[in-house]
N, C-alpha and C positions, 0 to 999 in steps of 0.2 A: 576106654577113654573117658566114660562115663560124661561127667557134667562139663565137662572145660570148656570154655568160649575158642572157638576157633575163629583163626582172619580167614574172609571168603576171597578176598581178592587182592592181590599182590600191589596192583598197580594205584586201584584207590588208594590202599593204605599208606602208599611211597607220601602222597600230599597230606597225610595225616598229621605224620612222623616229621617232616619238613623242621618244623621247629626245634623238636627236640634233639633231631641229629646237629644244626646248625648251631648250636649252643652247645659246648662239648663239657661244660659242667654236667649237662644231663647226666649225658653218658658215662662221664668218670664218678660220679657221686650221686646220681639222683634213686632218689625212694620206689619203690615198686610203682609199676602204671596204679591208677585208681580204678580203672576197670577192666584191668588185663593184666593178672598175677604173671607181672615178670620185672624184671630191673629195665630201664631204658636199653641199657647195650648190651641184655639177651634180647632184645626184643629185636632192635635193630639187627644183630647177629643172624637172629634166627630169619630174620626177612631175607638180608642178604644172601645167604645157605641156600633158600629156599629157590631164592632167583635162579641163581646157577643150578639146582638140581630140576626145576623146571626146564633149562634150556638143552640140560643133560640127556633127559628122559623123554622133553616131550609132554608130559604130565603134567596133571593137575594136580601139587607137590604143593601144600600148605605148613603151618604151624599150629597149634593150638598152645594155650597156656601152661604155665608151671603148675606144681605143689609144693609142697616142703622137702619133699623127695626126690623133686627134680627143677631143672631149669628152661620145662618144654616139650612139647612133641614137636619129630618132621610128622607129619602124615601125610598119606597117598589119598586121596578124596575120592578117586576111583573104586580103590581096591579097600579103604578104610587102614589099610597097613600102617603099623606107625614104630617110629625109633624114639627112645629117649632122649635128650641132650642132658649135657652137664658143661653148665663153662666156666670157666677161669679168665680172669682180665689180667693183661699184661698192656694196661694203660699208660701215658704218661703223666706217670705222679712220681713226686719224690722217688727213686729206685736207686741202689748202688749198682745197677746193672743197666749195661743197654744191649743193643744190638738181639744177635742168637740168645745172648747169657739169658736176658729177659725172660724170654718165650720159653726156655727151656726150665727156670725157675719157676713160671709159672705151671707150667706142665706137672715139672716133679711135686708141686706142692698137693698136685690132683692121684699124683700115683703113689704117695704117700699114704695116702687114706687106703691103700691096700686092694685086691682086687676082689674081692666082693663088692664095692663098693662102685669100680668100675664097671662091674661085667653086662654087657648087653647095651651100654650107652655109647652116644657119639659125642668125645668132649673138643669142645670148640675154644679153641682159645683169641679174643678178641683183643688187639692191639694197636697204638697207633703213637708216632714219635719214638719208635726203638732206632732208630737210624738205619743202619746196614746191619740184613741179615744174609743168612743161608738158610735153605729149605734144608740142604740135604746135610748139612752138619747139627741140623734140631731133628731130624729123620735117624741122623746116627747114634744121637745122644740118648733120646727114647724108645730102640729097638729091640723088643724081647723086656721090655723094662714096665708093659701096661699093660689091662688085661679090658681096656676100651676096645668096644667094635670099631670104631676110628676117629680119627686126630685130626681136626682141620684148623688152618690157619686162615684166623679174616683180620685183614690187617688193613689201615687209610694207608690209601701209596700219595693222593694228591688233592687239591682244592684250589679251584679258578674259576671265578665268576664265566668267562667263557666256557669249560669242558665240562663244569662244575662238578660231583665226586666221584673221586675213582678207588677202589676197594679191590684188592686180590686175596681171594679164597683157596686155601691150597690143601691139596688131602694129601696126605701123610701115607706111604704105602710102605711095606717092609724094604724093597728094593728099588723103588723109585717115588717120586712126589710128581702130581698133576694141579697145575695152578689154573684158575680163571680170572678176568677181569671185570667187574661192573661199575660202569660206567653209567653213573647220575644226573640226568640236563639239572644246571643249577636253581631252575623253578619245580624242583622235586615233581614234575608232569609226565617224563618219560625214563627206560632206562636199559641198557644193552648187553648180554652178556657174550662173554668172548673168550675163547682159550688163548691161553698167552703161551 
């Protein structure tokens, strides 16, 4: 893992981030952190991932930063174990696609690059204003097709000052897809995860 800054704590960092998530230019255009080598919406990604795989395992299931070779560690703080990330945005910008289309053009654009390129990482695809999709018709479209350890979908489902953000995570399996929800108080202080 060598020198990378790792986040120690999920929940501080939620009120860090506050700004940058609520401001969605960050996310679709903004420059690398200044002191955390990653783009605003891997960083944000990588937090959300980490939420649900915390609430998965139980674990003390962190992030540390990118290189030019990648876009992140998961790491296990316990065990020091760590997965690569690679991600792709399937934001809302200008796109001739919506819906599935979206997500799965974002996808092939990462399985293009061939599977050496894939192999041993977890590519995450981060999305929000695709309208209506399907899990298991972007499950069928990329199967036998990538040579990623796996495929997660984090995608914004909603935004209200009351529930304030709600985000579902979903993994990608050969024969079936498992989705979570996290659920954000809209003073970025606290936050819930939940299988949907």
């Amino acid at each position: 893992m060598g020198t990378r800054q790792v986040i120690k704590n999920l929940k501080i960092t939620l009120k860090d981030v506050e700004g940058m998530v609520k401001d969605p230019k960050f996310l679709r255009n903004g420059r690398p952190i200044k002191n955390f080598s990653l783009l605003p919406r891997e960083f944000w990604a990588n937090w959300l991932f980490c939420a649900v795989l915390q609430e998965i395992h139980g674990a003390d299931i962190t992030f540390a930063e990118g290189t030019e070779s990648d876009d992140g560690l998961i790491v296990d703080k316990k065990t020091g174990s760590h997965i690569i990330t690679e991600h792709v945005s399937a934001l809302d910008v200008p796109s001739t696609s919506k819906g599935s289309m979206r997500i799965i053009e974002s996808i092939n654009h990462k399985i293009e690059r061939g599977p050496e390129y894939a192999k041993g990482k977890f590519l995450i695809v981060f999305f929000e204003g695709v309208g209506e999709w399907y899990r298991n018709k972007i499950r069928e479209s990329i199967n036998g097709r990538h040579n990623f350890k796996a495929v997660y979908l984090i995608g914004l489902l909603d935004i209200d000052k009351k529930n304030g953000y709600e985000y579902s995570i979903t993994e990608l399996h050969a024969k079936d897809s498992i989705s979570f929800k996290v659920q954000i108080n809209y003073d970025f202080t606290d936050y819930t995860v939940t299988k949907i």
